[in-house]
N, C-alpha and C positions, 0 to 999 in steps of 0.2 A: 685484485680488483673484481669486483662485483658487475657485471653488464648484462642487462634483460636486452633482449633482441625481438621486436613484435615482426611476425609476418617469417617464417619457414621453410619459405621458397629458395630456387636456387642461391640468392644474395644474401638471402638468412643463413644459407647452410653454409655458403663458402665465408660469410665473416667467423660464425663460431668456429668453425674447424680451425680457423686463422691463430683468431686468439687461446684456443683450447690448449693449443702447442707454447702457448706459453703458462700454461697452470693457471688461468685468470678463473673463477665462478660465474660460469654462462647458466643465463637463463630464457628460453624463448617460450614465444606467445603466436598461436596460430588456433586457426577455425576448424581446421581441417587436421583431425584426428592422425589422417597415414601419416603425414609430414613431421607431426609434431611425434610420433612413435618412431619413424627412421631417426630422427635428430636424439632423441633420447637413446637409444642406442648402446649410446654412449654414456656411461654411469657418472660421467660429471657432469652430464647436461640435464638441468631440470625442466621440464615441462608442463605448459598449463595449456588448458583447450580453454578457448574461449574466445570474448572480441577484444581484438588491442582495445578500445574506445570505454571498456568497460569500467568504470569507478572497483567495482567487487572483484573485477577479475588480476588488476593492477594494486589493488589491498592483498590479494593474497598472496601474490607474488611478493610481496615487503619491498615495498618501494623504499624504503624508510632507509632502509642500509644498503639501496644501490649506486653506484659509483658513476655509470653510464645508460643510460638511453638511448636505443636505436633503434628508428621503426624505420624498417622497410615494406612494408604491404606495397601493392602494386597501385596502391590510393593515393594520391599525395594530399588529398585533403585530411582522408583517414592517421595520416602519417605527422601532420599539422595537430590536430585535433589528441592527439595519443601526447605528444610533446608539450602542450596543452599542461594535460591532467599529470603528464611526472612531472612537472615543477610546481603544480599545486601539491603534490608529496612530498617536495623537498630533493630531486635527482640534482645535482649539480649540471650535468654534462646531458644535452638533448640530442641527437642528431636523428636527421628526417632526411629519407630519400624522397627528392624532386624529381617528376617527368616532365610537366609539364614549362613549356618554354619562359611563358609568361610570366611565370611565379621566380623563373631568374632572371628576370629584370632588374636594371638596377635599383628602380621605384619601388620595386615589390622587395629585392632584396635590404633594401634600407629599411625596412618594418623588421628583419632581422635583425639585422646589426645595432638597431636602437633598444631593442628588446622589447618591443610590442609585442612580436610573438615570438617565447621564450625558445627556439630553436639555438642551442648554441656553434652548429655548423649545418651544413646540408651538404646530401649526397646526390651526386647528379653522372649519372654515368654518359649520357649524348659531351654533357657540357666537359669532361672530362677526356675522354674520346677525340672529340673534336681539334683541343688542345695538342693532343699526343699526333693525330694525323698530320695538322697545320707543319707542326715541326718539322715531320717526317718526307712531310709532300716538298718544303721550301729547302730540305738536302738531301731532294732524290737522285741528284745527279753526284750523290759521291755513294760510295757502298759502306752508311751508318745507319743505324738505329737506334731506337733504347733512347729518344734527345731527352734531356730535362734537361731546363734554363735554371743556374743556379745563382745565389748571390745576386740578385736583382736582374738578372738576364749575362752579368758579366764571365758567369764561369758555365761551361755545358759538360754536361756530362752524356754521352756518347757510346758504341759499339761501331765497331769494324768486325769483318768476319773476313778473317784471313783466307780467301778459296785458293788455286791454283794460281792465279796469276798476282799472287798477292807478292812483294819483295823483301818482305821481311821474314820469311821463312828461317828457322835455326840461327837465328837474330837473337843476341838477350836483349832483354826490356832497357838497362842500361846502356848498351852501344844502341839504341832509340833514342834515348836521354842528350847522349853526347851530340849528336848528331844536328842539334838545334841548340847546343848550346854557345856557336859562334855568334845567333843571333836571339840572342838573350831571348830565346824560348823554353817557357818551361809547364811541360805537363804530367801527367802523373798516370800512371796503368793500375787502376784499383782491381783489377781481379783479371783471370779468364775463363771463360767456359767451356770444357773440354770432358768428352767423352760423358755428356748427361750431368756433367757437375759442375759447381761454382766453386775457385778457388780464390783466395786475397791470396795475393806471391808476391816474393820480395824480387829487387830490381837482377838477381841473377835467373833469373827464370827464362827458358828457351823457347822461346814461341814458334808455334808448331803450323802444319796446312790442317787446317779446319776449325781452329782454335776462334773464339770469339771473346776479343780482350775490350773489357771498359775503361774507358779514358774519361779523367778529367782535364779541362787544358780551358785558357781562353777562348772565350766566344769568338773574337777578331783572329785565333790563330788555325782556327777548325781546320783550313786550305794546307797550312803547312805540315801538323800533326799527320793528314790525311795523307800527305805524300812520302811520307816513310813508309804507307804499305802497297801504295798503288804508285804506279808514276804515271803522272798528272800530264796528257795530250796539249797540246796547244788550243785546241777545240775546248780544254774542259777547263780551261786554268782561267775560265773567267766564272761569275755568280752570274748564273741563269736569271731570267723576268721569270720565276716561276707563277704571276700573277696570270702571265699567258698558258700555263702549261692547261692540257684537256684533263678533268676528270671523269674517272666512267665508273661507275656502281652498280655491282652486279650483284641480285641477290634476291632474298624476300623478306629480310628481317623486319619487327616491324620498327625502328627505329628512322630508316631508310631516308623515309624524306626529310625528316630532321637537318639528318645529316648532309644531305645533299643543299638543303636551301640556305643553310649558313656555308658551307663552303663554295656557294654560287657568289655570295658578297662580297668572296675575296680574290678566285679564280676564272679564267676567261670562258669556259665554257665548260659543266657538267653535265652530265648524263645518266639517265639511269636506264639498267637494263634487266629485266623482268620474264622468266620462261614462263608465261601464264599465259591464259585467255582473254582475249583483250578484254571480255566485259566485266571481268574481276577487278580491271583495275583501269576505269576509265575514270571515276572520280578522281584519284589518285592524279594520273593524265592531267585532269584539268588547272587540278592544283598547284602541279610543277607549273605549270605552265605559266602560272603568273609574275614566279620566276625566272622565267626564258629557259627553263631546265624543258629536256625533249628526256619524254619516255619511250624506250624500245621493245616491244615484247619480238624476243629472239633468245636463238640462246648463243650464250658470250660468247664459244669455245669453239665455235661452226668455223670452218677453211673461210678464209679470205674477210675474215673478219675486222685485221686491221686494215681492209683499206676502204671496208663501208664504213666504219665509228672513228678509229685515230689520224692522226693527223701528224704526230711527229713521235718520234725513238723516247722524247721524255715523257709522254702521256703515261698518266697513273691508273691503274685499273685496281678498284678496293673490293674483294669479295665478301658479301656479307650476308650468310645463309642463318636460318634459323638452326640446320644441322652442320655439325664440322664437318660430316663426310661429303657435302656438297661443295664445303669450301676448300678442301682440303684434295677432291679431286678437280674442282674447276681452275684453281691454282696451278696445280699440274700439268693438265692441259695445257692452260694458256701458256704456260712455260716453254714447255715442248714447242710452242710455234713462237720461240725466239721473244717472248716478251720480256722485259728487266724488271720494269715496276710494276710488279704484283708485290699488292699491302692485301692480306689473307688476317679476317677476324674469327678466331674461333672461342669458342665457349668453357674449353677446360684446356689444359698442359697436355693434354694425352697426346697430341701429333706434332707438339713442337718441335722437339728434336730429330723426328721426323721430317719435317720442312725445312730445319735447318739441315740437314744433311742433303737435299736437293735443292740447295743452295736460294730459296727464300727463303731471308730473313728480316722480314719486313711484320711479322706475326704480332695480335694484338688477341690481347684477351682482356674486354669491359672489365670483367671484376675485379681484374686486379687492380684498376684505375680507383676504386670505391677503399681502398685501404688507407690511401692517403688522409685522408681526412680523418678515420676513425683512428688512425695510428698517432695525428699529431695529438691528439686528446689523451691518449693514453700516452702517451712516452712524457716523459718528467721532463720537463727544462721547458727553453724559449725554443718551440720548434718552428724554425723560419718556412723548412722543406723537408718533405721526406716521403721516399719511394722503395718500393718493395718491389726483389730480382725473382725472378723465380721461386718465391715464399721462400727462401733461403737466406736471403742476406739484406741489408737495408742500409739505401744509403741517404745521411742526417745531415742537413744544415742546422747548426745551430748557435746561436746568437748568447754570446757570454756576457752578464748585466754582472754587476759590481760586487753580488753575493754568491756569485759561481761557485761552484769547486773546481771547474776545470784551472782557472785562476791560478798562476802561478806552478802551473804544471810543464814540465818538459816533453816533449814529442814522443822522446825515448821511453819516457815512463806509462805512456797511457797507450802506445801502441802494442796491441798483444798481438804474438805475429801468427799470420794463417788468422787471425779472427778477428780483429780490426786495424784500420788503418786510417791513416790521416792524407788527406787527399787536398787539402786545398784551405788555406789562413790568410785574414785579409783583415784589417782596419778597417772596423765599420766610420770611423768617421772622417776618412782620407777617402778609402774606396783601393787602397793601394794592396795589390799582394805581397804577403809576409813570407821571406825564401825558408822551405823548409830544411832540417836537418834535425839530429837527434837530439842538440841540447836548445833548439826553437823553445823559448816560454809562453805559452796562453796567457794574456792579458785582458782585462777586463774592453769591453768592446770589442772584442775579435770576433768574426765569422768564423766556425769551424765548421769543414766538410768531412766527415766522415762516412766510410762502410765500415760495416760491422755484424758478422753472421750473427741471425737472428737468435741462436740457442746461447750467444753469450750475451746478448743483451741486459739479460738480468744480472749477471754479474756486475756488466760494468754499472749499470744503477747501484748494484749494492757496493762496490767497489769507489768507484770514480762519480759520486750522484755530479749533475749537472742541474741541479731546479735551486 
């Protein structure tokens, strides 16, 4: 597949690098010569200087035989306008990075979707962001991560990170299994993370103290799954109001108030907390403020700080620096003086596993949130959902219509093992889940949940197609 990428910046470089590891023909477009010369680099990526907006500059790039469109410039109008002119060339597939709030509304987004303006998805990293926090803040009070709501919100998919006090230590995944099976519970371990790696294991596999295993399981059974690794206090075995919990935001990013004044709509009281000079960010100040949001300039990490800002053991505190080593040590600190929820955003993989090792694993990285969307375009079939692990493995909803090829397949036949797996089969027009085992049939209408490391993905397209 063919895909021109306008704009070279950090979200230009980490989509092409993305799809480069899949053999795709990348082509970007930038103003700025260094950018466009680091990108090229690399002898499969073509480059051209110039303006994305250009009629001349988008003719010589050969619109004519591109597959996909992607403008990310830090424009959104620019990035409208470029989407624009590839579908006056004939590009099937548009997609446009959004910052601005407005423009995802859903008044503005319906000029989308009717095809006034030929966008055929948009990228929004805040609106995308927001989504992955919301989850993460409404089950801080268990030790998971990683939530996607799957199959209409009915199946989630999940992390636990087994620390020391975890109770399934030298546990196989199967005596997990049995263990809920008195009360016709059933979920599924798609993979673990262990030692800097992602593995898909089968149900003998021994789970270890540090290991961080992905589960799919029902949404209404999260409480019970959760308590095969922890056991569940009489204080915890109820669902928190997390509508009350504090949030506090520490950081400079510029994203910051975005994100603060949509999750001021849904929680009891946010915060933001600023090490600057006050008259850098008095504007700023006034602005919260008309959301009852209160700005602090302090620094987060100062002694005795939970007892001027928090208010209770669940308050969330989000660090969100423009550098990882600001967040990556302010996270630390606050650690250190006893805090649990620290949600830590950083900007590349370099200090993941490093965080996870000092047992926050609450870690977010935006760009990875910006795959999903360019991914369901590229990947062949109905993609309902799909989310990308650590750029290593990806795991697919997808929806089987009448000319499938999954269609009449057995479970045993399309799961390759250690590379993909089947995680979760449902009746899309009952809503009921389908009990798995090896001779299971795909049937037209089924939901299909799968993971699948990304370097086989091409196989199973060329193998097992699903479009």
């Amino acid at each position: 597949m063919k895909v021109v990428i306008a704009g070279a910046g950090d979200m230009g470089n980490f989509i092409a690098r993305y799809l480069l590891a899949e053999e795709h023909d990348i082509v970007v477009i930038d103003t700025d010569a260094a950018r466009v010369r680091d990108m090229t680099d690399n002898e499969s990526v073509a480059g051209f200087l110039g303006e994305t907006t250009s009629l001349d500059v988008l003719k010589a790039v050969d619109m004519s035989n591109t597959d996909m469109f992607v403008s990310v410039t830090p424009n959104d109008e620019i990035n409208i306008v470029a989407c624009f002119l590839a579908d006056s060339l004939g590009v099937p597939t548009k997609i446009a990075r959004i910052q601005n709030p407005n423009y995802l509304q859903e008044n503005f987004l319906d000029l989308f979707h009717s095809n006034k303006i030929p966008v055929s998805d948009t990228i929004s990293v805040v609106d995308k962001m927001l989504d992955v926090l919301q989850k993460e803040i409404d089950y801080s009070y268990f030790k998971i991560s990683d939530i996607v709501n799957l199959c209409e919100g009915n199946i989630m998919f999940f992390s636990v990170y087994c620390d020391a006090n975890s109770v399934a230590h030298n546990r196989s995944i199967e005596s997990l299994y049995q263990d809920l099976e008195e009360q016709h519970i059933t979920f599924k371990v798609a993979g673990i993370y262990r030692n800097n790696n992602f593995n898909i294991v089968n149900d003998e596999e021994i789970i270890r103290q540090k290991d961080k295993l992905y589960i799919v399981a029902d949404s209404k059974n999260i409480e019970a799954v959760y308590a095969l690794f922890y056991n569940i206090g009489e204080s915890e075995d109820i669902v928190l109001d997390t509508q009350q919990t504090n949030i506090v935001i520490a950081g400079d990013h510029s994203f910051i108030k975005q994100i603060a004044v949509e999750l001021a709509q849904k929680y009891k009281k946010v915060k933001v907390v600023m090490n600057k000079e006050k008259s850098e960010v008095t504007l700023l100040a006034i602005e919260l403020e008309k959301y009852n949001i209160e700005l602090i300039i302090d620094d987060i990490t100062k002694t005795g700080y939970r007892e001027h800002y928090l208010s209770s053991p669940n308050d969330v505190i989000i660090t969100m620096y423009k550098n990882d080593n600001d967040n990556v040590l302010q996270a630390l600190l606050l650690q250190s003086q006893k805090f649990t929820n620290i949600f830590c955003c950083l900007n590349s993989n370099l200090y993941v596993d490093f965080l996870y090792s000092h047992k926050i694993n609450r870690v977010f990285i935006p760009d990875h949130f910006i795959m999903s969307s360019i991914l369901a375009n590229i990947r062949r079939g109905i993609i309902q959902n799909i989310f990308s692990l650590y750029n290593k493995v990806e795991i697919m909803e997808v929806s089987t219509s009448s000319n499938s090829n999954l269609i009449g397949k057995r479970i045993e036949d399309l799961e390759l093992g250690g590379k993909m797996k089947i995680l979760s089969l449902m009746d899309e027009s009952t809503g009921h889940k389908i009990p798995l085992n090896p001779n299971t049939i795909i049937q037209s209408n089924n939901n299909v949940v799968f993971i699948i490391q990304r370097k086989h993905i091409k196989t199973l397209e060329d193998n097992v197609k699903y479009e």
